[in-house]
PDB file of N, CA, C and O in Angstrom:
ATOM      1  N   UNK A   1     -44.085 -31.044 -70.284  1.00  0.00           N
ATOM      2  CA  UNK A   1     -43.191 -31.622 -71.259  1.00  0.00           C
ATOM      3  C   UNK A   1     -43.293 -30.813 -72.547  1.00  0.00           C
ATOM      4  O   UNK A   1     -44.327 -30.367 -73.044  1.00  0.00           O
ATOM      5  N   UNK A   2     -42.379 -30.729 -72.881  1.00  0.00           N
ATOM      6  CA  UNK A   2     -41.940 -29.539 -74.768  1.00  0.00           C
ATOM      7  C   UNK A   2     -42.204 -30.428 -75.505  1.00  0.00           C
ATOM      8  O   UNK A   2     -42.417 -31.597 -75.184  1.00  0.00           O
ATOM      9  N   UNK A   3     -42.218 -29.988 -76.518  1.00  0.00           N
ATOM     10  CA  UNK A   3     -42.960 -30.594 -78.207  1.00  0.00           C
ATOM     11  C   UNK A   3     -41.159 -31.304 -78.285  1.00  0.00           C
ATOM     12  O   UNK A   3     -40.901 -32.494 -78.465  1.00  0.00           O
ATOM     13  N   UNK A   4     -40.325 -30.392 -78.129  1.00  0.00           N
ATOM     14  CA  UNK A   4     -39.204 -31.277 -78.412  1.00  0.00           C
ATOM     15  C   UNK A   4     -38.833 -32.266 -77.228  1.00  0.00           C
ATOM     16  O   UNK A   4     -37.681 -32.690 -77.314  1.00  0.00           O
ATOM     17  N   UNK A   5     -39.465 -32.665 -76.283  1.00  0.00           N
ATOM     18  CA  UNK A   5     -39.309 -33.985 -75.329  1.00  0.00           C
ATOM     19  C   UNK A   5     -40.081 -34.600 -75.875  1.00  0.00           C
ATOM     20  O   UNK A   5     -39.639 -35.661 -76.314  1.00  0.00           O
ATOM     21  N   UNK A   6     -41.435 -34.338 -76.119  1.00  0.00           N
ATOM     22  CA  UNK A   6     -42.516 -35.194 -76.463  1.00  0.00           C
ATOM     23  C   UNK A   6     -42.141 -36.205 -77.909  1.00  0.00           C
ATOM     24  O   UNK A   6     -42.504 -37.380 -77.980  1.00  0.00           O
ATOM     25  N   UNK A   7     -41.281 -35.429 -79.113  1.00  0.00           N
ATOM     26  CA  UNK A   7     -40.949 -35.978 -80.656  1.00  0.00           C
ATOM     27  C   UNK A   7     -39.823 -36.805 -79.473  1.00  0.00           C
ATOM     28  O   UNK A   7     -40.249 -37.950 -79.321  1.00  0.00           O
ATOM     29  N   UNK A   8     -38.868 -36.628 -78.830  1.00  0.00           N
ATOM     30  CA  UNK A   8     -37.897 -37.688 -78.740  1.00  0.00           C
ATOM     31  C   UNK A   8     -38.342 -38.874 -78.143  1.00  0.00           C
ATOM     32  O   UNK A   8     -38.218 -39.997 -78.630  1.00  0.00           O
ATOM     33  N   UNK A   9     -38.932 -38.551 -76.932  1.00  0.00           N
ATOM     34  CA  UNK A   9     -39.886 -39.746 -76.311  1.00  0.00           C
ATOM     35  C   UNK A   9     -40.595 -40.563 -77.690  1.00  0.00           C
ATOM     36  O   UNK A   9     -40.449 -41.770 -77.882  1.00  0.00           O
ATOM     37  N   UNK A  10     -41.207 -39.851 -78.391  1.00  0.00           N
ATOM     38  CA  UNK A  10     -41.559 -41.251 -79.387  1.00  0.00           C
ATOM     39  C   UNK A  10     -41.268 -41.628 -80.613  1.00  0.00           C
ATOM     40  O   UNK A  10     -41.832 -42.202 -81.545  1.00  0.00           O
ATOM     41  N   UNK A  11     -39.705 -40.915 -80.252  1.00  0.00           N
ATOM     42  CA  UNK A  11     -38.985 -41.503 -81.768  1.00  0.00           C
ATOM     43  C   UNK A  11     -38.014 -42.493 -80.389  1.00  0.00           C
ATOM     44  O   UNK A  11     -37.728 -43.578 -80.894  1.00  0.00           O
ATOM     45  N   UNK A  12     -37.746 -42.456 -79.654  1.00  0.00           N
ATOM     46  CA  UNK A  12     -36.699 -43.631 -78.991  1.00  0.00           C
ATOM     47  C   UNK A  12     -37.128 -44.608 -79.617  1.00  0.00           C
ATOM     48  O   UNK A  12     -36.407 -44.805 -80.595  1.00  0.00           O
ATOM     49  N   UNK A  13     -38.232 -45.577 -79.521  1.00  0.00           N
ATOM     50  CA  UNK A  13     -37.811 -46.766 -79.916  1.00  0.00           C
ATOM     51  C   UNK A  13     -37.601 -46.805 -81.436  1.00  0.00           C
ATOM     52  O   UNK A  13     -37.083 -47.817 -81.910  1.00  0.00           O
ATOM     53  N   UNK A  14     -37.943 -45.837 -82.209  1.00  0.00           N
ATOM     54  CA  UNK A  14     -37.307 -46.256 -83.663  1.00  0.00           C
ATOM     55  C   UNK A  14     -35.715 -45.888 -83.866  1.00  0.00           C
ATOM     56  O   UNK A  14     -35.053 -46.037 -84.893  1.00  0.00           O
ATOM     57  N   UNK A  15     -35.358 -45.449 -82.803  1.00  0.00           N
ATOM     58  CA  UNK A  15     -33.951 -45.036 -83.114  1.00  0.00           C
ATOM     59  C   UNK A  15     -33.155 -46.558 -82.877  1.00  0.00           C
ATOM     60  O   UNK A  15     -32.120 -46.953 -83.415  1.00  0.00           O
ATOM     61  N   UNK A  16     -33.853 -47.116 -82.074  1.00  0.00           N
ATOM     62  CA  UNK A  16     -32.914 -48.806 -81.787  1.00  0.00           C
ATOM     63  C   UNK A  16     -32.975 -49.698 -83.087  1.00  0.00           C
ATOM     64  O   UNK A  16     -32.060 -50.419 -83.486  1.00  0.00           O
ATOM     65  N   UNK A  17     -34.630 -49.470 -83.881  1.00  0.00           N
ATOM     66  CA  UNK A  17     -34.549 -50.532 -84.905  1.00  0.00           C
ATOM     67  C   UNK A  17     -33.426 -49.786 -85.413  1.00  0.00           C
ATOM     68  O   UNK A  17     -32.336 -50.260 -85.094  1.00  0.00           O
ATOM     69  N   UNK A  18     -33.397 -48.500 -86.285  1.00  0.00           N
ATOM     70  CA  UNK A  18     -32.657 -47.855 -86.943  1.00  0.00           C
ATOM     71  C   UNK A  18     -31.221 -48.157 -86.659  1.00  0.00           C
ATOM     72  O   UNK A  18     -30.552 -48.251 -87.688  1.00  0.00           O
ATOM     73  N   UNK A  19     -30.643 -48.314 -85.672  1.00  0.00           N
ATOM     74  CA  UNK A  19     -29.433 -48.968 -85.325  1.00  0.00           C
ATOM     75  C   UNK A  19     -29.500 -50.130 -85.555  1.00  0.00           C
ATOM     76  O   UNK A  19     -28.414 -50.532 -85.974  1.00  0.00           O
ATOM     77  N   UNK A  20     -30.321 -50.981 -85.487  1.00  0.00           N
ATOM     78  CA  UNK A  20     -30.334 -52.199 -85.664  1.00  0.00           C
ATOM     79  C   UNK A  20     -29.991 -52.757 -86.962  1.00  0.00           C
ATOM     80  O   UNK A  20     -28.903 -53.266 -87.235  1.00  0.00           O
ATOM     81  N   UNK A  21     -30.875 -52.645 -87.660  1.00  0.00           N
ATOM     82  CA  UNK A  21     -30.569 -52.243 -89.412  1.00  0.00           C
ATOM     83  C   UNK A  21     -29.647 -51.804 -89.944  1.00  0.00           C
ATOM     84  O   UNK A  21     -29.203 -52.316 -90.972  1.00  0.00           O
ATOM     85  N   UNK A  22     -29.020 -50.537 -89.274  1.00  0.00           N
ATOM     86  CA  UNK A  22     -27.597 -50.498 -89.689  1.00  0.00           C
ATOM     87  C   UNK A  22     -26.605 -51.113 -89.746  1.00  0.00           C
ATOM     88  O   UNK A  22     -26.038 -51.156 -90.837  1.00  0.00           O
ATOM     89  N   UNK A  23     -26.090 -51.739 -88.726  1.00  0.00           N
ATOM     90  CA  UNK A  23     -25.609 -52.780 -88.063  1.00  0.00           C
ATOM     91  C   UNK A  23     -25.661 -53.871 -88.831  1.00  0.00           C
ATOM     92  O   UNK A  23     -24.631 -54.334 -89.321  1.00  0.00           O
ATOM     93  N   UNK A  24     -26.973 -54.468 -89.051  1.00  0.00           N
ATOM     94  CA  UNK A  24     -27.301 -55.965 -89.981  1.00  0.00           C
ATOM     95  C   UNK A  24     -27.331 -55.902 -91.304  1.00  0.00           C
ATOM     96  O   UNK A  24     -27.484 -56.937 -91.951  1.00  0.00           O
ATOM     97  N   UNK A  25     -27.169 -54.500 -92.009  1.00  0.00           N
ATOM     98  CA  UNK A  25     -27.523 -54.165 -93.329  1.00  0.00           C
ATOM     99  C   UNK A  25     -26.470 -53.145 -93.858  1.00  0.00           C
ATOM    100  O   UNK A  25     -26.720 -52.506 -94.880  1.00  0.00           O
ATOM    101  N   UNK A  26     -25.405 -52.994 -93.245  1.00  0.00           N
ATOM    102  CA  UNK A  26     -24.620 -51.824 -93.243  1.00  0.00           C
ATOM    103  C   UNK A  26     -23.918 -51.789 -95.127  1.00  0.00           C
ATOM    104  O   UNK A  26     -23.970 -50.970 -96.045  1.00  0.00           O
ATOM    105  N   UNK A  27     -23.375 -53.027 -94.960  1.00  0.00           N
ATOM    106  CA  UNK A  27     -22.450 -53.308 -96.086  1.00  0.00           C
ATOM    107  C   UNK A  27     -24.028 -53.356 -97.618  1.00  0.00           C
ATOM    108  O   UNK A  27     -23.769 -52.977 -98.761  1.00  0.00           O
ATOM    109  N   UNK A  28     -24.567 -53.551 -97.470  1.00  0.00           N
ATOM    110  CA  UNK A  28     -25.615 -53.526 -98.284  1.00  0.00           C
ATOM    111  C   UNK A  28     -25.755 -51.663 -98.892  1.00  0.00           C
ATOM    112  O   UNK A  28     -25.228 -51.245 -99.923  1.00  0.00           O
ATOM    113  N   UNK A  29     -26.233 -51.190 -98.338  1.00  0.00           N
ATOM    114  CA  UNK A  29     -26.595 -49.541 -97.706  1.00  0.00           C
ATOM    115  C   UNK A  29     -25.201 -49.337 -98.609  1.00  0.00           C
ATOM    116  O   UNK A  29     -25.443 -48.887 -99.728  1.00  0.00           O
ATOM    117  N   UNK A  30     -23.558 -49.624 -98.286  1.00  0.00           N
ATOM    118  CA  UNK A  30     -22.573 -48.992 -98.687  1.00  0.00           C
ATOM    119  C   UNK A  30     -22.605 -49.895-100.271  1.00  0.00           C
ATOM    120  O   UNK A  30     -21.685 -49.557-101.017  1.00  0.00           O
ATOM    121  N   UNK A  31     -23.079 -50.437-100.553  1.00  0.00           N
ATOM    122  CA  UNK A  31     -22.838 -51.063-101.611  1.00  0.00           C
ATOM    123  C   UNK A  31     -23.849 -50.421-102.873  1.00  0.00           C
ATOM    124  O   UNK A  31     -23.628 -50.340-104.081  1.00  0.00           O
ATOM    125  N   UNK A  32     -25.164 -49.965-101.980  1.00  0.00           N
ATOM    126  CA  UNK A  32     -25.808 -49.511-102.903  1.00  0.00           C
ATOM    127  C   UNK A  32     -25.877 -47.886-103.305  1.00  0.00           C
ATOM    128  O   UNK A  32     -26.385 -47.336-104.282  1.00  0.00           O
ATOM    129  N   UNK A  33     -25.064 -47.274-101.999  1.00  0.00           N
ATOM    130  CA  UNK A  33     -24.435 -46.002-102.225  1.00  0.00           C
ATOM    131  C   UNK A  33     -23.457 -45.802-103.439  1.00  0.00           C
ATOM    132  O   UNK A  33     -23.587 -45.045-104.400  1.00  0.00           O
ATOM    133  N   UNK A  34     -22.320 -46.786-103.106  1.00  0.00           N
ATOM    134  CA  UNK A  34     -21.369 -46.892-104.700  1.00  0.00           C
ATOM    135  C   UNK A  34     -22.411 -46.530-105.632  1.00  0.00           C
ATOM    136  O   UNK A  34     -22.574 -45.373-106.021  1.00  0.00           O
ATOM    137  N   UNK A  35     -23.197 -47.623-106.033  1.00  0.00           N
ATOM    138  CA  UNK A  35     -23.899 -48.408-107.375  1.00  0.00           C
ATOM    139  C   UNK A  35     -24.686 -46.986-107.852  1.00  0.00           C
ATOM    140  O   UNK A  35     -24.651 -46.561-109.007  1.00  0.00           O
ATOM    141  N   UNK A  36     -25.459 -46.283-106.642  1.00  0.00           N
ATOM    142  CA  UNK A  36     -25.872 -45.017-107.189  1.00  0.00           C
ATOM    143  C   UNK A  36     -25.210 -43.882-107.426  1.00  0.00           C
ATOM    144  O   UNK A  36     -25.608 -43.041-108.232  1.00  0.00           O
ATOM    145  N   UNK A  37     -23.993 -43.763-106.638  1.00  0.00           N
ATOM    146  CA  UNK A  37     -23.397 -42.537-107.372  1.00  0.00           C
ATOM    147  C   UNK A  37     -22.076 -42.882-108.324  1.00  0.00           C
ATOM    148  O   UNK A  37     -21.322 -41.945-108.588  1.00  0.00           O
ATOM    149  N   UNK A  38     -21.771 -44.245-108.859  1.00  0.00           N
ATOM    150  CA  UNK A  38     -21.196 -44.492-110.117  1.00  0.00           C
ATOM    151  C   UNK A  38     -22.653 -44.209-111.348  1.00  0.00           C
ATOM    152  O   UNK A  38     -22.405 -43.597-112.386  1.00  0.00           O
ATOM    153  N   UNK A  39     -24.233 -44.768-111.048  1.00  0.00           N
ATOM    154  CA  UNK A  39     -25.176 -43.882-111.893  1.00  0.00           C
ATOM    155  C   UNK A  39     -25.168 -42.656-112.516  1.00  0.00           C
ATOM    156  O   UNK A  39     -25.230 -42.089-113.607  1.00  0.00           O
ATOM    157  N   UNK A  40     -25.069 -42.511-111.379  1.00  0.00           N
ATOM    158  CA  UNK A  40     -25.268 -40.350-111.481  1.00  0.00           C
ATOM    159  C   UNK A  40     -24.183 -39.835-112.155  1.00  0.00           C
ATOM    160  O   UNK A  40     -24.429 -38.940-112.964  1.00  0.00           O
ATOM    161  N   UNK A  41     -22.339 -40.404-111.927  1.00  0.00           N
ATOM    162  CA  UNK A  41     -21.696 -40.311-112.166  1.00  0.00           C
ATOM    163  C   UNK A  41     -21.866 -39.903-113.763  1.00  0.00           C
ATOM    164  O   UNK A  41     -21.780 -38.885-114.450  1.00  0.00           O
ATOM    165  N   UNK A  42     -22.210 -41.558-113.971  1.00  0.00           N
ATOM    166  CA  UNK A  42     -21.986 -41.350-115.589  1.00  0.00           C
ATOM    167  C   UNK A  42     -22.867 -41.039-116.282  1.00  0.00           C
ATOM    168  O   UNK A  42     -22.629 -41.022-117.490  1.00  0.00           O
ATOM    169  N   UNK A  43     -24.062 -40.715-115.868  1.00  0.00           N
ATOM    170  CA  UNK A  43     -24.894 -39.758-115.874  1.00  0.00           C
ATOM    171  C   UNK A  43     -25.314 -38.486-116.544  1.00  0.00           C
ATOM    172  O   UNK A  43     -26.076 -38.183-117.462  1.00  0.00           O
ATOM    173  N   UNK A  44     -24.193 -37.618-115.391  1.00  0.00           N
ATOM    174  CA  UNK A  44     -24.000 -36.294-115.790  1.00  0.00           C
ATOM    175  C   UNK A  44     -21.789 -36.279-116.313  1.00  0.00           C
ATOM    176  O   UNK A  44     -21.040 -35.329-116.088  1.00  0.00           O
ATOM    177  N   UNK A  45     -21.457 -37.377-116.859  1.00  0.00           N
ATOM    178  CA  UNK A  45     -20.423 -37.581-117.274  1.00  0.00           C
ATOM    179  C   UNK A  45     -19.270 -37.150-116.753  1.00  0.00           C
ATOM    180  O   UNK A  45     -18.248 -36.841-117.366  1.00  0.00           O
ATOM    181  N   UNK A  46     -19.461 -37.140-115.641  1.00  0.00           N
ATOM    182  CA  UNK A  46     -18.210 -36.774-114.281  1.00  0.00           C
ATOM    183  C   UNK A  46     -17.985 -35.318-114.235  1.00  0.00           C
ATOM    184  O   UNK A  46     -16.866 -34.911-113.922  1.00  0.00           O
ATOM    185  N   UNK A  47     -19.043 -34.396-114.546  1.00  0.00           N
ATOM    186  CA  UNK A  47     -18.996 -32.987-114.522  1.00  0.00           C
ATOM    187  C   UNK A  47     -19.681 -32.830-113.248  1.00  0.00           C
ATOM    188  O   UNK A  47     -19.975 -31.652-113.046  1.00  0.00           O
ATOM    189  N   UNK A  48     -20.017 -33.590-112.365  1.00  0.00           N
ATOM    190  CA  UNK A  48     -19.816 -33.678-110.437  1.00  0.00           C
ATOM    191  C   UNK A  48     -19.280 -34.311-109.694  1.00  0.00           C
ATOM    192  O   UNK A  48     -19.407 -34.189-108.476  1.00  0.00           O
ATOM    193  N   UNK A  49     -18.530 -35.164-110.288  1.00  0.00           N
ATOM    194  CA  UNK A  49     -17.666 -36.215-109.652  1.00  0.00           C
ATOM    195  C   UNK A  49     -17.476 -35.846-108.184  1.00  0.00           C
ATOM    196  O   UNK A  49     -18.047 -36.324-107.204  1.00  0.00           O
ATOM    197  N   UNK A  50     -16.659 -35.006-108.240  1.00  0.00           N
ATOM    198  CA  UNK A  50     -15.997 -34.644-106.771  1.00  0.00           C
ATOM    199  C   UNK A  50     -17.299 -34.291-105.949  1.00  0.00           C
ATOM    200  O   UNK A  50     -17.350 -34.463-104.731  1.00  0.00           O
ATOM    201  N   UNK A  51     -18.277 -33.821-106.641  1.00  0.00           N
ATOM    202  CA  UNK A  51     -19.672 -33.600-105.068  1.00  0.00           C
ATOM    203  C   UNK A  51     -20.095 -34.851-104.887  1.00  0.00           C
ATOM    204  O   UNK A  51     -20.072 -35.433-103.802  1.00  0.00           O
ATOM    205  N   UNK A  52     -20.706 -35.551-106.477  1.00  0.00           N
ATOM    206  CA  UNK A  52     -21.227 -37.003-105.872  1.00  0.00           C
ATOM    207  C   UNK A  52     -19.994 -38.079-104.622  1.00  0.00           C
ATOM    208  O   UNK A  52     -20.530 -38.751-103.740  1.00  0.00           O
ATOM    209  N   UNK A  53     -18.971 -38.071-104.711  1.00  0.00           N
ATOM    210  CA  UNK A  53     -17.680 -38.826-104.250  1.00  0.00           C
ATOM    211  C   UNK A  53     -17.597 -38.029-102.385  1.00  0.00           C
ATOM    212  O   UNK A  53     -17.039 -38.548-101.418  1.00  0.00           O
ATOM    213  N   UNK A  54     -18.058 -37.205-102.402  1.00  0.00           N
ATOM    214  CA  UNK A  54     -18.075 -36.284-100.813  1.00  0.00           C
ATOM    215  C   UNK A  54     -19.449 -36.787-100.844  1.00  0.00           C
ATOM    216  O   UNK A  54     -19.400 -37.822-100.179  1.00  0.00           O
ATOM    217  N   UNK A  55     -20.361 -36.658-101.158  1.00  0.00           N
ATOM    218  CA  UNK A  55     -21.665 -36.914-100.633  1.00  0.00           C
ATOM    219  C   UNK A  55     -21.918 -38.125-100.558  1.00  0.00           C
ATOM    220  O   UNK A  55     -22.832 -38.442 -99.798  1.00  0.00           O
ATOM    221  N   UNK A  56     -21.154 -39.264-101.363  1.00  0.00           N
ATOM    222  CA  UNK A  56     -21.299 -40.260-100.812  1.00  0.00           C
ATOM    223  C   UNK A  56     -20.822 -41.176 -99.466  1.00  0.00           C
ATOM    224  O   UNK A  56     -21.342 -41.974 -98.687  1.00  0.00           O
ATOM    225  N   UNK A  57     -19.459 -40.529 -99.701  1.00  0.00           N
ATOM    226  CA  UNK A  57     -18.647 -40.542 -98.413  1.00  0.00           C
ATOM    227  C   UNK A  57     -19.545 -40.066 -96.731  1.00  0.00           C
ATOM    228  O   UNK A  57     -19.460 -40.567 -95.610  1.00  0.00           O
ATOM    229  N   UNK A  58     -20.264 -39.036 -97.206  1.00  0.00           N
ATOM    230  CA  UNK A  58     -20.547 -38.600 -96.071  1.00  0.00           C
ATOM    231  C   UNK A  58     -22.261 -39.258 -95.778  1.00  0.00           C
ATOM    232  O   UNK A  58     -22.920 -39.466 -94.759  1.00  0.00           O
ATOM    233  N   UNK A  59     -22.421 -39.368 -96.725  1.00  0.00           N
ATOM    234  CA  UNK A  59     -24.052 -40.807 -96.179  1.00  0.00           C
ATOM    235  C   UNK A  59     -23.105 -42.253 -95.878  1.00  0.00           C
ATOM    236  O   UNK A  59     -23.723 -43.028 -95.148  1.00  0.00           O
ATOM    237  N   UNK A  60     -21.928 -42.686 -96.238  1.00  0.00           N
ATOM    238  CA  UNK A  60     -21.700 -43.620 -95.298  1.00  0.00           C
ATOM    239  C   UNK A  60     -21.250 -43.212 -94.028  1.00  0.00           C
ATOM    240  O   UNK A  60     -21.290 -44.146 -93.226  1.00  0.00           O
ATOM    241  N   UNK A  61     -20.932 -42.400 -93.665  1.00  0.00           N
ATOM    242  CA  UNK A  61     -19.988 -42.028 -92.516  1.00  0.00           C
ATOM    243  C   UNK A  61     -21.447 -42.033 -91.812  1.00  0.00           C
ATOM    244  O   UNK A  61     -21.573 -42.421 -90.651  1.00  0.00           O
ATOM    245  N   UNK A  62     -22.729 -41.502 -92.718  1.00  0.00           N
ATOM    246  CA  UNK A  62     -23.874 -41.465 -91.866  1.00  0.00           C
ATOM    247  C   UNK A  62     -24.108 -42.700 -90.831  1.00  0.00           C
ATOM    248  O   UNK A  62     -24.243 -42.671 -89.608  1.00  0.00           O
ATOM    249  N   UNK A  63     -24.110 -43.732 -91.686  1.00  0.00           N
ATOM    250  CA  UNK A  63     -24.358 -44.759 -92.021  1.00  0.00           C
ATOM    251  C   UNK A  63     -23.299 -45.986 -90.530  1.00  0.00           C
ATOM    252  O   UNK A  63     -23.661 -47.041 -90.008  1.00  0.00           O
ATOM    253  N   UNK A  64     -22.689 -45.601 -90.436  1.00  0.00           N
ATOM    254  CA  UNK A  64     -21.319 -46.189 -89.897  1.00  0.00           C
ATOM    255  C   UNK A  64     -21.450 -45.111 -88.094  1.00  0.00           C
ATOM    256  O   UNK A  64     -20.979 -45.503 -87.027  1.00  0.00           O
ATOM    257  N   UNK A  65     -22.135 -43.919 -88.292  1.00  0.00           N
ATOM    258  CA  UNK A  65     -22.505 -43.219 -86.837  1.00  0.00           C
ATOM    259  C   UNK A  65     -24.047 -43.844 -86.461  1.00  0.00           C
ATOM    260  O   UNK A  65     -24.405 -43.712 -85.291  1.00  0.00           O
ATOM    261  N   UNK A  66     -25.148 -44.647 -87.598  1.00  0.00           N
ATOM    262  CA  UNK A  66     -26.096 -44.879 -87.127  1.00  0.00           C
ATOM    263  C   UNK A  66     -25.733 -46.935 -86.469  1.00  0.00           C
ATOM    264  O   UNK A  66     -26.318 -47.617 -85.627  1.00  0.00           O
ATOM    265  N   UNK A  67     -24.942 -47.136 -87.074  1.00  0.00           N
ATOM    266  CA  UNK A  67     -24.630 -48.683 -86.397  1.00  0.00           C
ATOM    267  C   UNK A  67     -23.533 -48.615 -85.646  1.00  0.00           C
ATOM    268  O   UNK A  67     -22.991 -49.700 -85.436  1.00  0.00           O
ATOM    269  N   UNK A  68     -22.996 -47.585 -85.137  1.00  0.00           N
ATOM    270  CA  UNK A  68     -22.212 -47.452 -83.938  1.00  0.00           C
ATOM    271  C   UNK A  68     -20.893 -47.861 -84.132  1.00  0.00           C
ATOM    272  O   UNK A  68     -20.186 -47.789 -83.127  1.00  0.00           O
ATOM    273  N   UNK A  69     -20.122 -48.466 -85.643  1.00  0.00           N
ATOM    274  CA  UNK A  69     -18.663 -48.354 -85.860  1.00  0.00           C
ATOM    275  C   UNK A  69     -18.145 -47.630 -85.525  1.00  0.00           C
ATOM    276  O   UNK A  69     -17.238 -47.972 -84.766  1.00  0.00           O
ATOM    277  N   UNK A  70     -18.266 -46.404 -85.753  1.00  0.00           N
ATOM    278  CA  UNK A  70     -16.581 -45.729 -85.371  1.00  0.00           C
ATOM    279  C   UNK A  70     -17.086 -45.062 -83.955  1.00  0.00           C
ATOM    280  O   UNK A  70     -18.255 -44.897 -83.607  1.00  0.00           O
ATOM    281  N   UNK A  71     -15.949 -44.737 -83.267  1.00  0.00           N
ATOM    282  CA  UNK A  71     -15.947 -44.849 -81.841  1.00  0.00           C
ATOM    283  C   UNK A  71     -16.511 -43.536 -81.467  1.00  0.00           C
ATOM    284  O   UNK A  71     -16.985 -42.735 -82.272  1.00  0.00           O
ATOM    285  N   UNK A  72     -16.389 -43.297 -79.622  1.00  0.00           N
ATOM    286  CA  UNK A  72     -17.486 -42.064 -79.921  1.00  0.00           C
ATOM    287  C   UNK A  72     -17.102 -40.978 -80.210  1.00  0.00           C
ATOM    288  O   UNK A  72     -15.956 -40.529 -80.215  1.00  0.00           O
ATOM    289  N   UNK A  73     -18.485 -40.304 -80.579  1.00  0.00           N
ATOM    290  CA  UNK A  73     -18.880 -39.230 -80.958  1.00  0.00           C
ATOM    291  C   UNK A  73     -18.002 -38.185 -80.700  1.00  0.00           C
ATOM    292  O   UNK A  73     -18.397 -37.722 -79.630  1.00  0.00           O
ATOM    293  N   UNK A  74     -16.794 -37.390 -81.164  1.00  0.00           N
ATOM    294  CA  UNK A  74     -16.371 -35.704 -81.071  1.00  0.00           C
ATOM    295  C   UNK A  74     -16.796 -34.748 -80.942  1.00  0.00           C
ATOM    296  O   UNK A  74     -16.278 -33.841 -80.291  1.00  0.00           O
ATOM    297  N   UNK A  75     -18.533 -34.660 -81.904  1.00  0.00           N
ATOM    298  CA  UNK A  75     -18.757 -33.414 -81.907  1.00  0.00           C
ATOM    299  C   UNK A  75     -20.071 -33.115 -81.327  1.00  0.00           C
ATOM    300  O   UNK A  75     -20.428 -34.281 -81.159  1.00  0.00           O
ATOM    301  N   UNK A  76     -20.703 -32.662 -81.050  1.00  0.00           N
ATOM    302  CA  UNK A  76     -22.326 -32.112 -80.688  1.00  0.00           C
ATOM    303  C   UNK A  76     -23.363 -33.373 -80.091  1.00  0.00           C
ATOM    304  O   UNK A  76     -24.577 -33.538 -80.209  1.00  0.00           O
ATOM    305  N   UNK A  77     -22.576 -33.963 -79.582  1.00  0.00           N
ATOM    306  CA  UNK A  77     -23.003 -35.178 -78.524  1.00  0.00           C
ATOM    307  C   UNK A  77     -23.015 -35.314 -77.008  1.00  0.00           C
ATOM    308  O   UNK A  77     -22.360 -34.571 -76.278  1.00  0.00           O
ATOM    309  N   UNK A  78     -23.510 -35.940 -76.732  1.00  0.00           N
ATOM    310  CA  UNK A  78     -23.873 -35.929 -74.935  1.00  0.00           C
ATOM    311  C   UNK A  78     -22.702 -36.606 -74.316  1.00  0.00           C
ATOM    312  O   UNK A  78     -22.577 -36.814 -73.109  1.00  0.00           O
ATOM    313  N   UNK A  79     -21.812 -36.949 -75.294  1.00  0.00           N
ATOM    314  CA  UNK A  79     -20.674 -38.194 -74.221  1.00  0.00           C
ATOM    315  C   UNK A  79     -19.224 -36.942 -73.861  1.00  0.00           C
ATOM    316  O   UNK A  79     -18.553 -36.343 -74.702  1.00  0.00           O
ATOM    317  N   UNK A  80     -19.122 -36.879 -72.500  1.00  0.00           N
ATOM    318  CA  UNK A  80     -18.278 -35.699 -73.019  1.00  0.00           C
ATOM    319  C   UNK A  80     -16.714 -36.827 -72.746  1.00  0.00           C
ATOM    320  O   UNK A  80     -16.703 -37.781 -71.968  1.00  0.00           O
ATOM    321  N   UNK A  81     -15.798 -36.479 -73.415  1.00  0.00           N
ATOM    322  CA  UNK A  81     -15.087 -36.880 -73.138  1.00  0.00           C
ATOM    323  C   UNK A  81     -13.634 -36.012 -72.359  1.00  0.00           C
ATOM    324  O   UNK A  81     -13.163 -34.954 -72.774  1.00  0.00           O
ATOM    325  N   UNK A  82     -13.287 -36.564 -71.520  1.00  0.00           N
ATOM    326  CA  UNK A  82     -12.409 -35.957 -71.061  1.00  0.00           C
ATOM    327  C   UNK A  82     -10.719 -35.455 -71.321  1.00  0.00           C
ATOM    328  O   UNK A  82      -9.996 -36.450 -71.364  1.00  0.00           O
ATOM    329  N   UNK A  83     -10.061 -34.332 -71.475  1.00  0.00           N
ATOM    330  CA  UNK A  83      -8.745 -34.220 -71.826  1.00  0.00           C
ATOM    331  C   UNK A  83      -7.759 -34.873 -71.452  1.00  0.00           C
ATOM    332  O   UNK A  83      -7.458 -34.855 -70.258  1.00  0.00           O
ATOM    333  N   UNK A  84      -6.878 -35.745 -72.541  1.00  0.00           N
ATOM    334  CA  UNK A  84      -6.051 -36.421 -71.934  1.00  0.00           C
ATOM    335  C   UNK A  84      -4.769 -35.672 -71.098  1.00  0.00           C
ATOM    336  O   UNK A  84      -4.303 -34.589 -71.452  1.00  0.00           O
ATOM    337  N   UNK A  85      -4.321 -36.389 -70.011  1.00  0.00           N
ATOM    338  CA  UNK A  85      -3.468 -35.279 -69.088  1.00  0.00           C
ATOM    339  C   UNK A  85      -2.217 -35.471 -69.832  1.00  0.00           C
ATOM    340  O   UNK A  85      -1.905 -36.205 -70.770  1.00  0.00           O
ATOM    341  N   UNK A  86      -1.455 -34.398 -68.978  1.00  0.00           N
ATOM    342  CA  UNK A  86      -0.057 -33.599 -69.579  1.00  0.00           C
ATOM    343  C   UNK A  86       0.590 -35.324 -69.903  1.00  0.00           C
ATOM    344  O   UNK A  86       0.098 -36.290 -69.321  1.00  0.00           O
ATOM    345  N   UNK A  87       1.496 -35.435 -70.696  1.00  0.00           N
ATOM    346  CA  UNK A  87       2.709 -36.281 -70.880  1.00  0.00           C
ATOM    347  C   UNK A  87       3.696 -36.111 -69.309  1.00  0.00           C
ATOM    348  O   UNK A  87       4.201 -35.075 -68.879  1.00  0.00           O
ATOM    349  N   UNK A  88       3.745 -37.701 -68.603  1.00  0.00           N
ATOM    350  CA  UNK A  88       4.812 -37.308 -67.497  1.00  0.00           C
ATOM    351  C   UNK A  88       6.410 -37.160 -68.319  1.00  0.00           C
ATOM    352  O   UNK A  88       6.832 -37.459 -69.436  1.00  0.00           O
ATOM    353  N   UNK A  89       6.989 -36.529 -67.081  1.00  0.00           N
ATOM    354  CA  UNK A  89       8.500 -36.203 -68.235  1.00  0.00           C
ATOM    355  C   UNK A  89       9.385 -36.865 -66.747  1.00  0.00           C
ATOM    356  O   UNK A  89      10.612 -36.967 -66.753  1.00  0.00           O
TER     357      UNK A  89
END
């Protein structure tokens, strides 16, 4: 067994709480994402706006792939999905 089977084997079960929590705590997590980057915002007086506003966006999107909302996975995941066939005419 590889060092990288061995770390996944004993991160599995924290990956379920970690979903779990997401899931039960999600809207919390997005609420306190706002609250910190309206901080920072005014902060540094909106001379990062647009990075803090993408980076926050993209720790919820984290956030929303660790409690399993949005549907599956597109990119660099194990689910493959299959091409939808031609349009009949």
């Amino acid at each position: 067994m590889g060092l990288l089977d061995s770390l996944k084997a004993r991160l599995a079960p924290a990956k379920g709480k970690v979903t779990d929590l997401a899931q039960q705590h999600g809207g919390k997590v997005h609420h306190g994402l706002d609250k910190a980057a309206q901080v920072v915002d005014e902060k540094t007086k909106g001379k990062y706006s647009d990075g803090i506003h993408t980076g926050t966006a993209k720790a919820k999107g984290a956030v929303d792939r660790l409690a399993h909302k949005d549907g599956p996975s597109t990119g660099g995941g194990d689910t493959f999905v299959p091409p939808a066939p031609p349009p009949a005419s």
